[in-house]
Residue frames as qw, qx, qy, qz and C-alpha x, y, z in Angstrom:
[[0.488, 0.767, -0.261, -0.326, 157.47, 100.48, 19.39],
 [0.225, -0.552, 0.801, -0.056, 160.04, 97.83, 19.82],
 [0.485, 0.067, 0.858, -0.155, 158.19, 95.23, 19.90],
 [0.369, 0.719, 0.158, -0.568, 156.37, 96.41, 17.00],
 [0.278, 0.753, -0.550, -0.231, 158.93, 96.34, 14.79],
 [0.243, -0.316, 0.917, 0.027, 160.05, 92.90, 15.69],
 [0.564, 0.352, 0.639, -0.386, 156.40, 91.91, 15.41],
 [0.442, 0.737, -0.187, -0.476, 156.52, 93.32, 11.44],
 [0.074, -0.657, 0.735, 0.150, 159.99, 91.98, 11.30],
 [0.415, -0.158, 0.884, -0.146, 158.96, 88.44, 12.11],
 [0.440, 0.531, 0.294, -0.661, 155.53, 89.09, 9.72],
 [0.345, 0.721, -0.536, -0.272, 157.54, 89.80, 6.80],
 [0.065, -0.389, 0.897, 0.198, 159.87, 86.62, 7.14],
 [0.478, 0.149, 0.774, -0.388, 156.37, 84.51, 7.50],
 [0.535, 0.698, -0.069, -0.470, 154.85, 86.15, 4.79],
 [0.345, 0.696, -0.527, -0.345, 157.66, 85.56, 2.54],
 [0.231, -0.093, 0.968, -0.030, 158.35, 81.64, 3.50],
 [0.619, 0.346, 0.667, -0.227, 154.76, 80.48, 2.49],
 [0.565, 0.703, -0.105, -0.419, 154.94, 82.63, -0.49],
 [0.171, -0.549, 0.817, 0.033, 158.47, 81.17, -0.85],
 [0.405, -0.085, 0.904, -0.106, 157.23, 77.65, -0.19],
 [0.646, 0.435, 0.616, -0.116, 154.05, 77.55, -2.31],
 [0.527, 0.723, -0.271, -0.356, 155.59, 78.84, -5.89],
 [0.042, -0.414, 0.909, -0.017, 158.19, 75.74, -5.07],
 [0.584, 0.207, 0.695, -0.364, 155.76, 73.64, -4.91],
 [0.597, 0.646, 0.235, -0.413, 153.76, 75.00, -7.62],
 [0.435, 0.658, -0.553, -0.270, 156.58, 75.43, -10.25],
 [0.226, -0.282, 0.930, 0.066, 158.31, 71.81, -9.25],
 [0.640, 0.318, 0.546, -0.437, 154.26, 70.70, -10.09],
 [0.361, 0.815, -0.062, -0.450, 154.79, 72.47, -13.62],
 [0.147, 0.777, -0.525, -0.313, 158.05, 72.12, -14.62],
 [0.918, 0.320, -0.200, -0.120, 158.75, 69.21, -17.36],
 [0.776, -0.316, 0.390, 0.383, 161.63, 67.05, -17.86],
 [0.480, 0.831, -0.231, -0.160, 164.18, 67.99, -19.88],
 [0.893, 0.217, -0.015, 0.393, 167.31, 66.34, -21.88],
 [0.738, -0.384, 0.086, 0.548, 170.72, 66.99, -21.44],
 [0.415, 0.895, -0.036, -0.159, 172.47, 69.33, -23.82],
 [0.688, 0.570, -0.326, 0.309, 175.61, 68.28, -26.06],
 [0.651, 0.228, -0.556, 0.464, 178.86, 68.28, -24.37],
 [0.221, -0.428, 0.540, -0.690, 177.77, 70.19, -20.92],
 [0.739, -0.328, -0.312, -0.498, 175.65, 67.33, -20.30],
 [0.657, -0.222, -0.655, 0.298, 177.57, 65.11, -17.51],
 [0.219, -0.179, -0.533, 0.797, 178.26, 68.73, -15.22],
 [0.563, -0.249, -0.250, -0.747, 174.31, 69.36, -16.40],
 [0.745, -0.261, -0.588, -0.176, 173.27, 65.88, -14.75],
 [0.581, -0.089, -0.633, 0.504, 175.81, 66.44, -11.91],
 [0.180, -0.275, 0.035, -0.944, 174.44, 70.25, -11.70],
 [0.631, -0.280, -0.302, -0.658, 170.90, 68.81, -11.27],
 [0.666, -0.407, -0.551, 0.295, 171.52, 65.46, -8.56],
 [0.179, 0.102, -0.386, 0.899, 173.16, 68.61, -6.48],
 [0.342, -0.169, -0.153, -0.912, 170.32, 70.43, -7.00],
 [0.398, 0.144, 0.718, -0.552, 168.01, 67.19, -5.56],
 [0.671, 0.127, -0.373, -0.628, 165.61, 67.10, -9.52],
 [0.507, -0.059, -0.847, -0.147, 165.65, 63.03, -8.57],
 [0.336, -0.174, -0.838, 0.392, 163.81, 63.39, -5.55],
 [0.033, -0.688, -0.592, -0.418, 160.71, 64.28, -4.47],
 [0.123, 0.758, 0.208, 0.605, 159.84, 67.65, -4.15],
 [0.609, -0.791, 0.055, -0.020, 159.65, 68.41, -0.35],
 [0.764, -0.287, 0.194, 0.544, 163.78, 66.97, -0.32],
 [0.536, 0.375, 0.132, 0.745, 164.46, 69.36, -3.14],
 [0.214, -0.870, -0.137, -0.422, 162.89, 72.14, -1.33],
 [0.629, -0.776, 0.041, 0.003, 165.20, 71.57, 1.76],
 [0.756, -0.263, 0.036, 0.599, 167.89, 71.20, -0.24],
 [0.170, 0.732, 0.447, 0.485, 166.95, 74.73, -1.71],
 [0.411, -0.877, 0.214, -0.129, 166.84, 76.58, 1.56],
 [0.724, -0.562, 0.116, 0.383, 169.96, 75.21, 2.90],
 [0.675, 0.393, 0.195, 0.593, 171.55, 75.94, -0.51],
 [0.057, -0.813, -0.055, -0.577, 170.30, 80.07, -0.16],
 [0.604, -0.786, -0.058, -0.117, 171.03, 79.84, 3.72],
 [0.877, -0.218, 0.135, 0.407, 174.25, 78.39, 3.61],
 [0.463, -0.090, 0.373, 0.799, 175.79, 79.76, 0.34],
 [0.271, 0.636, 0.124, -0.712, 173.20, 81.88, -1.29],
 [0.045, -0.143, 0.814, 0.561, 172.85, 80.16, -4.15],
 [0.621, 0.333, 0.131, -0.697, 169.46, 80.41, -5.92],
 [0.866, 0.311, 0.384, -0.075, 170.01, 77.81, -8.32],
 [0.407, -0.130, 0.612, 0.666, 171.31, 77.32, -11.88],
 [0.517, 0.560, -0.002, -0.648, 170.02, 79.09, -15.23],
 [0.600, 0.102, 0.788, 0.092, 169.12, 76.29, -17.86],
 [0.416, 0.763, 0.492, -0.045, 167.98, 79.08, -20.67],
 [0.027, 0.993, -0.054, -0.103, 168.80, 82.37, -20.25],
 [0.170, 0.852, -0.492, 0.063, 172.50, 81.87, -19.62],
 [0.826, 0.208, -0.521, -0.061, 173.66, 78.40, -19.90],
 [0.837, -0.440, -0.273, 0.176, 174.39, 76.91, -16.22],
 [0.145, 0.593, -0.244, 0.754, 175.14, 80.33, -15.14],
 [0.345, -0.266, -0.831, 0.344, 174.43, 80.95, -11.76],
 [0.159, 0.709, 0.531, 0.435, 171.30, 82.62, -10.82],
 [0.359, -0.800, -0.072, 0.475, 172.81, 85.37, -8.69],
 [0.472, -0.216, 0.422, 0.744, 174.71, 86.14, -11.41],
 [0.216, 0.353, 0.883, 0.223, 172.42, 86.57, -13.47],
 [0.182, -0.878, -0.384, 0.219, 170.02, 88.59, -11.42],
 [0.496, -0.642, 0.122, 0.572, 173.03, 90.85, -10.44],
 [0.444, 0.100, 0.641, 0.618, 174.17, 91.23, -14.47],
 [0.069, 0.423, 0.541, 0.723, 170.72, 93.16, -15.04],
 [0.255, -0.715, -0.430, 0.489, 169.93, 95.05, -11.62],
 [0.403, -0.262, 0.019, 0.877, 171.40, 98.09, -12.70],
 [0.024, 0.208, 0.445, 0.871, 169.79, 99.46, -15.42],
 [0.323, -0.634, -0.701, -0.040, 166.24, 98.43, -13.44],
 [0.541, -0.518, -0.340, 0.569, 167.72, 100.24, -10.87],
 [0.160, -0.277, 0.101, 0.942, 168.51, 103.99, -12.90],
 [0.112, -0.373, -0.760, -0.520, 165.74, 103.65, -14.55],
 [0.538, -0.480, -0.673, 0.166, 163.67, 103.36, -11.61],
 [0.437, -0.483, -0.109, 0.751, 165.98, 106.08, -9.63],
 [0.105, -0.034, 0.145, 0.983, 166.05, 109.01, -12.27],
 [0.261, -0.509, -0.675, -0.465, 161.96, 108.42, -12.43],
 [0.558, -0.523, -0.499, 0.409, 161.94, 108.76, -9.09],
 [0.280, -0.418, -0.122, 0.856, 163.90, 112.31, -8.72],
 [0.102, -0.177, -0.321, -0.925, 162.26, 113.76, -11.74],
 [0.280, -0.520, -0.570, -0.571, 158.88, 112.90, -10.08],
 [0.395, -0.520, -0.584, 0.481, 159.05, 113.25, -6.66],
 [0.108, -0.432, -0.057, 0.894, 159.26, 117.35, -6.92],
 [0.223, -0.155, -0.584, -0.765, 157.07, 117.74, -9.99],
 [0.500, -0.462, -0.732, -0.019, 154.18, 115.70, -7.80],
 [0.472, -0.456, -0.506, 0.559, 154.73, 117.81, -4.82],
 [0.073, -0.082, 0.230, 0.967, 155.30, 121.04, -6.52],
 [0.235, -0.151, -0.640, -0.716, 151.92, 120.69, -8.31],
 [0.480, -0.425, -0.738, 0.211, 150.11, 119.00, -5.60],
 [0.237, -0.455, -0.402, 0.758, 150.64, 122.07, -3.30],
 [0.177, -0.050, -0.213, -0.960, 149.46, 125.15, -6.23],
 [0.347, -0.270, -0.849, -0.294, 146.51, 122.57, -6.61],
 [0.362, -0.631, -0.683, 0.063, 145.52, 122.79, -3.25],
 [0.121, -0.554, -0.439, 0.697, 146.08, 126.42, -2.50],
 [0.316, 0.174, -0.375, -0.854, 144.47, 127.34, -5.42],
 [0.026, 0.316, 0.948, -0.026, 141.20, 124.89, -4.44],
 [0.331, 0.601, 0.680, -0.258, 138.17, 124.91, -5.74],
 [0.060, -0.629, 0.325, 0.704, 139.78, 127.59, -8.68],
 [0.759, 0.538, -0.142, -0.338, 140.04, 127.13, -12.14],
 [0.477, 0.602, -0.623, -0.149, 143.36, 125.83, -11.82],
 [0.544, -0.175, 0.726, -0.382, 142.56, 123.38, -9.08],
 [0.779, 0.278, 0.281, -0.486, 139.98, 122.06, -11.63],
 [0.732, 0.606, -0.310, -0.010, 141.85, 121.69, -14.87],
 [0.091, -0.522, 0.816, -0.231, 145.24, 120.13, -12.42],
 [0.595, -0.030, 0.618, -0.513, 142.48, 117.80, -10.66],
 [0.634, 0.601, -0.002, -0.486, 141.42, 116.84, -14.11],
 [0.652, 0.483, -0.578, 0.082, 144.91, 115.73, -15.77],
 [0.200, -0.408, 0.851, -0.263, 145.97, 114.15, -12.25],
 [0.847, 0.176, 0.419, -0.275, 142.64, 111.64, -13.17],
 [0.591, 0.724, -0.280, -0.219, 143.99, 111.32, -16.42],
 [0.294, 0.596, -0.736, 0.127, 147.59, 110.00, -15.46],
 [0.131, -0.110, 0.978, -0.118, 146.64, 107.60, -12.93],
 [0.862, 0.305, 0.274, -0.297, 143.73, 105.97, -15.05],
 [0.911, 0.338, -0.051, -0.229, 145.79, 105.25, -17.64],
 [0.977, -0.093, 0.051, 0.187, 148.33, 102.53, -17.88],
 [0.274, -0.887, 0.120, 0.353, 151.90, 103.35, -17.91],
 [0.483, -0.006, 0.709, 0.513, 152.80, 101.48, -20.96],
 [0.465, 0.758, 0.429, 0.161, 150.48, 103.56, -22.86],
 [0.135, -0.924, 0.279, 0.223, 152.49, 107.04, -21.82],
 [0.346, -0.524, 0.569, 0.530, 155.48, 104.92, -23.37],
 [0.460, 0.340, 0.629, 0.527, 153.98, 104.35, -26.92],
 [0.061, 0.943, 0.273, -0.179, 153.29, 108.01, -26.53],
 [0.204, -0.906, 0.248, 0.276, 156.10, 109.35, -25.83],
 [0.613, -0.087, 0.739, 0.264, 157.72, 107.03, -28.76],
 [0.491, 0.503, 0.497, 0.508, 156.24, 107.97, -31.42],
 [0.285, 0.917, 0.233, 0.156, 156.23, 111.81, -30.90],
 [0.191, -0.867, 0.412, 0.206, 159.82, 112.40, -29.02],
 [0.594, -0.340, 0.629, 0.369, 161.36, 109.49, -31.13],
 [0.409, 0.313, 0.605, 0.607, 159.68, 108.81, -34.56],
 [0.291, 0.798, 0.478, 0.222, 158.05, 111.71, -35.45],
 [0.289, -0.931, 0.189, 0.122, 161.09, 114.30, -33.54],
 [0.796, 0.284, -0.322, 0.426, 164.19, 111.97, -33.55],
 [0.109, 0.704, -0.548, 0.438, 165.58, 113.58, -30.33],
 [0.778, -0.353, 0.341, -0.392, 164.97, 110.82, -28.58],
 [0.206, 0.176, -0.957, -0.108, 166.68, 106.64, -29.54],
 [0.691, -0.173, -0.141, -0.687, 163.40, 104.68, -29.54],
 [0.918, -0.232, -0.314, 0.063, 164.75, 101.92, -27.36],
 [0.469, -0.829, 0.294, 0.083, 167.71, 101.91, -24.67],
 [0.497, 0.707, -0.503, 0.023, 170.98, 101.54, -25.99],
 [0.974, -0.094, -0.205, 0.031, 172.99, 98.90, -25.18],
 [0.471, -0.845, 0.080, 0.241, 175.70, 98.35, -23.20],
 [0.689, 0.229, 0.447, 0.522, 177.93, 97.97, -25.96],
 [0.331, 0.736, 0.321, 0.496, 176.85, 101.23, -27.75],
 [0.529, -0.842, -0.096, 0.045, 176.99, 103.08, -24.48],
 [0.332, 0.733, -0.453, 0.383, 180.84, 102.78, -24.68],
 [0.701, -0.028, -0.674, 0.230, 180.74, 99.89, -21.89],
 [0.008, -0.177, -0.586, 0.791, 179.42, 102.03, -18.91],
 [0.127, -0.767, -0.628, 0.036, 175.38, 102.86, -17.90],
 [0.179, -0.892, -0.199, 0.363, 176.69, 106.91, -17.04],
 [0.152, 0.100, 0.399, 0.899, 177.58, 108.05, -20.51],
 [0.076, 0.360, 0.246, -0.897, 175.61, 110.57, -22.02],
 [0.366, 0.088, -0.674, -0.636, 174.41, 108.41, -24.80],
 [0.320, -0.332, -0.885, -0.071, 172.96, 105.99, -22.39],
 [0.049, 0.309, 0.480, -0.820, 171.55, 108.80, -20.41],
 [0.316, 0.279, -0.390, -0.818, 169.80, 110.04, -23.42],
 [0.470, -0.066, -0.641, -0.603, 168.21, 107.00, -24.39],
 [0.347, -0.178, -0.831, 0.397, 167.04, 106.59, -21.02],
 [0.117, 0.140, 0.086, -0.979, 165.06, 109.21, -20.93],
 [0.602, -0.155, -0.292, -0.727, 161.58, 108.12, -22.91],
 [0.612, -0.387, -0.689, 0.045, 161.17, 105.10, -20.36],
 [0.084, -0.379, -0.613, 0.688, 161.62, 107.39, -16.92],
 [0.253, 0.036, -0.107, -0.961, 159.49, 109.79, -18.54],
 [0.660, -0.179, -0.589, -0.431, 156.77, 106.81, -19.26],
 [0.573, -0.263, -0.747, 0.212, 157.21, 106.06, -15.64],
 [0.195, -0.049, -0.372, 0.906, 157.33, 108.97, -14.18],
 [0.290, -0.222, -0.427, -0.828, 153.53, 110.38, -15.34],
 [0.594, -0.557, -0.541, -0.212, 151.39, 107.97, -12.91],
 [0.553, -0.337, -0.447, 0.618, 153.98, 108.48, -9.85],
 [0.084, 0.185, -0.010, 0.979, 153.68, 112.70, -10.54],
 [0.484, -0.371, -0.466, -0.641, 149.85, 112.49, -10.72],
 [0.702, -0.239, -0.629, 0.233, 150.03, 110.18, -7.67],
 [0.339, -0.140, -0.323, 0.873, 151.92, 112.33, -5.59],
 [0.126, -0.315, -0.069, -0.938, 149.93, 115.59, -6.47],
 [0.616, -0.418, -0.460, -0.485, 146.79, 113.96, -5.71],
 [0.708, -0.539, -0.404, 0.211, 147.93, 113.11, -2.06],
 [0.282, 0.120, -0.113, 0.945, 149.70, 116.52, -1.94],
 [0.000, -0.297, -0.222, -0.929, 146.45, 118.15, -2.38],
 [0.698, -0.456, -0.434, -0.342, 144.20, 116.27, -0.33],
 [0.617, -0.437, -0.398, 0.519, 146.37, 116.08, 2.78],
 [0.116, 0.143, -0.052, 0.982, 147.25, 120.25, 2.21],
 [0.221, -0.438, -0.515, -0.703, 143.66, 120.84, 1.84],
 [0.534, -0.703, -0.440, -0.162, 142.09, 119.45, 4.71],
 [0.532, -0.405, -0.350, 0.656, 145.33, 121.08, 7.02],
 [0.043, -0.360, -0.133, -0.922, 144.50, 124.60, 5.26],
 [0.366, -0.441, -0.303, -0.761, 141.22, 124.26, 6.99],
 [0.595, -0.293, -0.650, 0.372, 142.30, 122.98, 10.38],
 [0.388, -0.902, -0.188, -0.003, 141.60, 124.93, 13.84],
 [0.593, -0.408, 0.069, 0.690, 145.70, 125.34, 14.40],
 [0.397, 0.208, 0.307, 0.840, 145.89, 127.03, 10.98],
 [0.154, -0.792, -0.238, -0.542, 143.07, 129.93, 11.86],
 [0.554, -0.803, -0.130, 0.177, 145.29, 129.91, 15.19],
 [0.586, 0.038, 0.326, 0.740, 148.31, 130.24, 13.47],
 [0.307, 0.400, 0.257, 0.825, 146.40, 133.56, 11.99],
 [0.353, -0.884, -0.272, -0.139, 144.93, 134.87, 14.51],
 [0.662, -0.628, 0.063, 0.404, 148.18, 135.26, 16.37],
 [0.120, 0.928, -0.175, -0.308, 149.42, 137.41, 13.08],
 [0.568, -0.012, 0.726, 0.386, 150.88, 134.76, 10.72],
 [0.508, 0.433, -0.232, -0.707, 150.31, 135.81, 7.39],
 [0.851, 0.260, -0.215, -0.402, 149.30, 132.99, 4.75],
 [0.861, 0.349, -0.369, -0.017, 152.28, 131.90, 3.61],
 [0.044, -0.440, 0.760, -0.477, 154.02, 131.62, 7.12],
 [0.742, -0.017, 0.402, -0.536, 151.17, 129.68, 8.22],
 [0.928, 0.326, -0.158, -0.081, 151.09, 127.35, 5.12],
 [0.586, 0.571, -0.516, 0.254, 155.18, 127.07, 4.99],
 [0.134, -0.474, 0.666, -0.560, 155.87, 127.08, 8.84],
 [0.536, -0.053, 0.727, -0.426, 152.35, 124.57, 10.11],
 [0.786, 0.431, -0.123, -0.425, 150.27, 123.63, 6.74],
 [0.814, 0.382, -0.437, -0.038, 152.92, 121.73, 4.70],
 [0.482, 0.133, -0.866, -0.004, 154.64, 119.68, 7.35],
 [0.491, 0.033, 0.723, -0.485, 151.98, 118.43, 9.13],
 [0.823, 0.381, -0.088, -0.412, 150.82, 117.58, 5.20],
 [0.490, 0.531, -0.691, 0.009, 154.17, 115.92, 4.78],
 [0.314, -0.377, 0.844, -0.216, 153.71, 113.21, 7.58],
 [0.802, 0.107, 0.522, -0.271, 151.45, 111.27, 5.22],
 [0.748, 0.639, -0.103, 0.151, 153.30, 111.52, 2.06],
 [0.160, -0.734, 0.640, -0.160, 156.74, 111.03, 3.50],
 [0.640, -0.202, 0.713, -0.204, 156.07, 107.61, 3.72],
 [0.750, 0.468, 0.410, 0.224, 155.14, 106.83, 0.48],
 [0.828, 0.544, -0.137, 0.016, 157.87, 108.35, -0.80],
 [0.459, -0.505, 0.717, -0.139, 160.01, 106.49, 1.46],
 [0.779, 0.173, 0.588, -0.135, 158.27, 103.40, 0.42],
 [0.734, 0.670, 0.111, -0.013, 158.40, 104.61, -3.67],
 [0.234, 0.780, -0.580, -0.019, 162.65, 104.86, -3.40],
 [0.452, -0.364, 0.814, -0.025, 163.15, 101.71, -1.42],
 [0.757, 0.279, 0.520, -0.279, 160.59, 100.30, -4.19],
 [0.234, 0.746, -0.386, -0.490, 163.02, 101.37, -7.25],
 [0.152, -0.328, 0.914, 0.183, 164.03, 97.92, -7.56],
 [0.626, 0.473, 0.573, -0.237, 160.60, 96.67, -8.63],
 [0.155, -0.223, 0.616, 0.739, 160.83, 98.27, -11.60],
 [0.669, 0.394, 0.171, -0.607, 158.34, 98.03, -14.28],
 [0.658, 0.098, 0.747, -0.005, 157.62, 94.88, -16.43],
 [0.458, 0.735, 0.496, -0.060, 156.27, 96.31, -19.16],
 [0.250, 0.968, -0.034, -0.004, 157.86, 99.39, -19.92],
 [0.284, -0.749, 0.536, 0.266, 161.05, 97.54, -19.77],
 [0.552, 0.119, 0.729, 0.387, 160.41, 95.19, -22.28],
 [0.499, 0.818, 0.284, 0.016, 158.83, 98.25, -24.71],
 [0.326, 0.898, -0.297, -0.021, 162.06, 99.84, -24.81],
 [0.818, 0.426, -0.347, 0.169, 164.30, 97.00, -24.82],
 [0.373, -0.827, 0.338, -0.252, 165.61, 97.56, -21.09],
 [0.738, 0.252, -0.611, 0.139, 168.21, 94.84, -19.98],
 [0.332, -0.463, 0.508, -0.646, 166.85, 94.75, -16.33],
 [0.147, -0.049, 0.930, -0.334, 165.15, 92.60, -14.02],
 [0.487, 0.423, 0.391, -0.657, 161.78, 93.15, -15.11],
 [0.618, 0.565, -0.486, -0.251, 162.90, 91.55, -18.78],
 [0.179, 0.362, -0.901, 0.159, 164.54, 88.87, -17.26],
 [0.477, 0.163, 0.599, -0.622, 161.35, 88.32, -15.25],
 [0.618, 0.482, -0.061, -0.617, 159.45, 88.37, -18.60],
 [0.530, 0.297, -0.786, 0.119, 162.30, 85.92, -20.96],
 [0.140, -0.226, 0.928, -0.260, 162.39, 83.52, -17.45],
 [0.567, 0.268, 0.582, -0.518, 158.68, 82.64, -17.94],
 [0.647, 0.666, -0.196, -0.315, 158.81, 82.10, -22.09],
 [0.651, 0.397, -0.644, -0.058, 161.58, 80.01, -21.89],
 [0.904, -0.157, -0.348, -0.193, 160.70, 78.27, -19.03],
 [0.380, 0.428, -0.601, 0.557, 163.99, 79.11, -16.77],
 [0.632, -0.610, -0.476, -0.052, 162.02, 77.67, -13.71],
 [0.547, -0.564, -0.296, 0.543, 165.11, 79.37, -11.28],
 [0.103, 0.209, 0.158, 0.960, 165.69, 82.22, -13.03],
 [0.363, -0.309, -0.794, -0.378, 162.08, 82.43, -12.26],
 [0.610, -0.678, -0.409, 0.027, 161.62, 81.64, -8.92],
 [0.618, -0.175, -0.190, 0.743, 164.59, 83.96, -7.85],
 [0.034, -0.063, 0.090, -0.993, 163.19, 87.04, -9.18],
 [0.479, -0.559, -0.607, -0.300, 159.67, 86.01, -8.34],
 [0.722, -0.551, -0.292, 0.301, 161.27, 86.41, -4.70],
 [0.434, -0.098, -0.045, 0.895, 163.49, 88.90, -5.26],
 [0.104, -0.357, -0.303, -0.877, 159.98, 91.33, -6.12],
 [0.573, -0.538, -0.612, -0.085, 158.20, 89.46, -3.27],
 [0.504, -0.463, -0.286, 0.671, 160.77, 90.62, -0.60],
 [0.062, 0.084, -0.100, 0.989, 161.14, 94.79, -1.73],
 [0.229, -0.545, -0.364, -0.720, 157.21, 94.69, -1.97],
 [0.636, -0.617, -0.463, 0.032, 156.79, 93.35, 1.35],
 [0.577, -0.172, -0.213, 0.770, 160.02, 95.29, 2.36],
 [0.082, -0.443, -0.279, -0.848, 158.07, 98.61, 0.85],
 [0.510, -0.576, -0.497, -0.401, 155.03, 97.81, 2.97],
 [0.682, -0.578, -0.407, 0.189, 156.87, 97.53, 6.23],
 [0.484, -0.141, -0.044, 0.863, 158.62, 100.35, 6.01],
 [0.326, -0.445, -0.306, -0.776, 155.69, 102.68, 5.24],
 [0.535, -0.726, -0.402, -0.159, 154.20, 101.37, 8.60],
 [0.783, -0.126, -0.249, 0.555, 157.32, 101.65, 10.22],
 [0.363, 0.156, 0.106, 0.912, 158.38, 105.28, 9.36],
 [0.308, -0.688, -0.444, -0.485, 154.90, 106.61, 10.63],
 [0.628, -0.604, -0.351, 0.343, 156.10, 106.02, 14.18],
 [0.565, -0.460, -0.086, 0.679, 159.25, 107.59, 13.46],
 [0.235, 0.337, 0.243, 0.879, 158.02, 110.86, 11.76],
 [0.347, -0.637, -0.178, -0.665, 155.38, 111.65, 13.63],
 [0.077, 0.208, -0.758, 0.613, 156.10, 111.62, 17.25],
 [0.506, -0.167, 0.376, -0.758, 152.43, 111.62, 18.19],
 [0.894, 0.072, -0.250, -0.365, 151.76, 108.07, 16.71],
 [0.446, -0.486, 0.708, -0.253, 152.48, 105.22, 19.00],
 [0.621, 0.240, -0.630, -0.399, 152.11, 102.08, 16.45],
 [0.488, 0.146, -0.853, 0.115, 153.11, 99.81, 19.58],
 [0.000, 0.042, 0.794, -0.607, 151.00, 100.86, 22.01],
 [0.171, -0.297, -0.938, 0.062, 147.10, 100.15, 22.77]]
């Protein structure tokens, strides 16, 4: 198992370097020249020799890494936020990505599971059918549609909703007022709808097929009733495949969503992502490009990872 892990470990860093290496490449291919700008222009020119822009592309790329290795420094923002730095940057609009993300997360993780489990001991039923039914529903369609739903009937056509997140300004200069809770609400809800569906649907299919294992008709022969059986051997021996994913779906909060943060006007990473590519902020750019590369790959290896160490009977490292 050791080795295993290192082996993942080592996977991961590979992974990420080529990915790493060929968007440098690719964007340095891309990216125009640009003029100076009014009076920041001499610590714009000195910004940029630092930075390596006169030299070709491999040399800026090594003086890249050493920059991030050394000092962490991702670069400079040239758009967004006038030779800001892009850690700053980043770091400026994590949060909101980040509660977003997180309250979507607690309101679906139990709603998914909850449902998932009536679903499957109520299989082949009526309400199996009509569940089964709206869990297709939610994950076919997109999750940006659920937010021009839930827009026009809890915001314009109710008003108890603020059809966009409030700012931090309105908010009263904190994210954990009760105004910015409030308008935080119609985006986890628009996220939350595929992850519920999600969940149920691998609630019900992993319950299902342990309802109808040989342990569980030993489990009642030996004078278990149902729901001791189901509660005591059923649901966690379902829970050793859906533990992981949603292991994987908390460490993944920081993705965020692209989309459904630019429909309600979020001021995350997933907007910044969006603005870095429109105005051309080439490090703004490549920083969260990489900063979505590393949780997805960080998601993935922690879903293989966390098999070993929930289920005792799975050896990942051995042959």
């Amino acid at each position: 198992m050791f080795k295993y892990v290192l082996k993942r470990i080592a996977l991961v860093f590979v992974t990420f370097f080529i990915i790493m290496t060929m968007c440098f490449i690719l964007i340095k291919l891309l990216q125009p020249e640009k003029p100076m700008l009014g009076a920041q222009a001499a610590m714009e020119l000195a910004r940029r020799e630092a930075l390596g822009y006169n030299k070709p592309i491999l040399v800026q790329y090594a003086i890249y890494l050493r920059n991030i290795l050394t000092k962490w420094d991702w670069g400079t923002s040239w758009e967004i936020d006038y030779m800001a730095p892009v850690n700053e940057v980043i770091f400026d609009r994590l949060l909101p990505t980040v509660l977003i993300n997180l309250y979507s997360m607690v309101f679906s993780v139990p709603f998914g599971i909850i449902i998932g489990i009536y679903a499957a001991l109520k299989k082949n039923r009526w309400q199996d059918h009509l569940i089964s039914t709206w869990i297709m529903i939610f994950v076919s369609v997109p999750s940006y549609v659920y937010a021009f739903i839930v827009q026009y009937f809890l915001s314009y056509k109710t008003g108890w909703f603020p059809l966009i997140m409030s700012s931090y300004a309105d908010a009263g200069g904190t994210f954990f007022s009760w105004t910015m809770f409030r308008s935080m609400v119609l985006p986890v809800l628009a996220l939350s709808f595929s992850t519920i569906a999600s969940l149920a649907r691998y609630t019900r299919a992993e319950l299902t097929e342990v309802l109808t294992s040989d342990f569980m008709l030993l489990a009642r022969t030996k004078g278990l009733t149902s729901r001791q059986a189901t509660t005591r051997h059923a649901l966690r021996n379902a829970m050793v495949p859906i533990l992981p994913m949603i292991i994987s779906m908390f460490i993944g909060v920081l993705d965020g969503s692209l989309i459904i943060e630019k429909i309600f006007a979020v001021p995350g990473v997933g907007g910044l992502y969006l603005n870095s590519i429109n105005l051309l902020d080439y490090d703004v750019f490549m920083a969260v490009g990489m900063f979505y590369t590393f949780i997805n790959l960080s998601s993935m290896i922690v879903i293989d990872l966390s098999y070993g160490f929930i289920d005792p009977r799975v050896r990942m490292g051995e042959r």
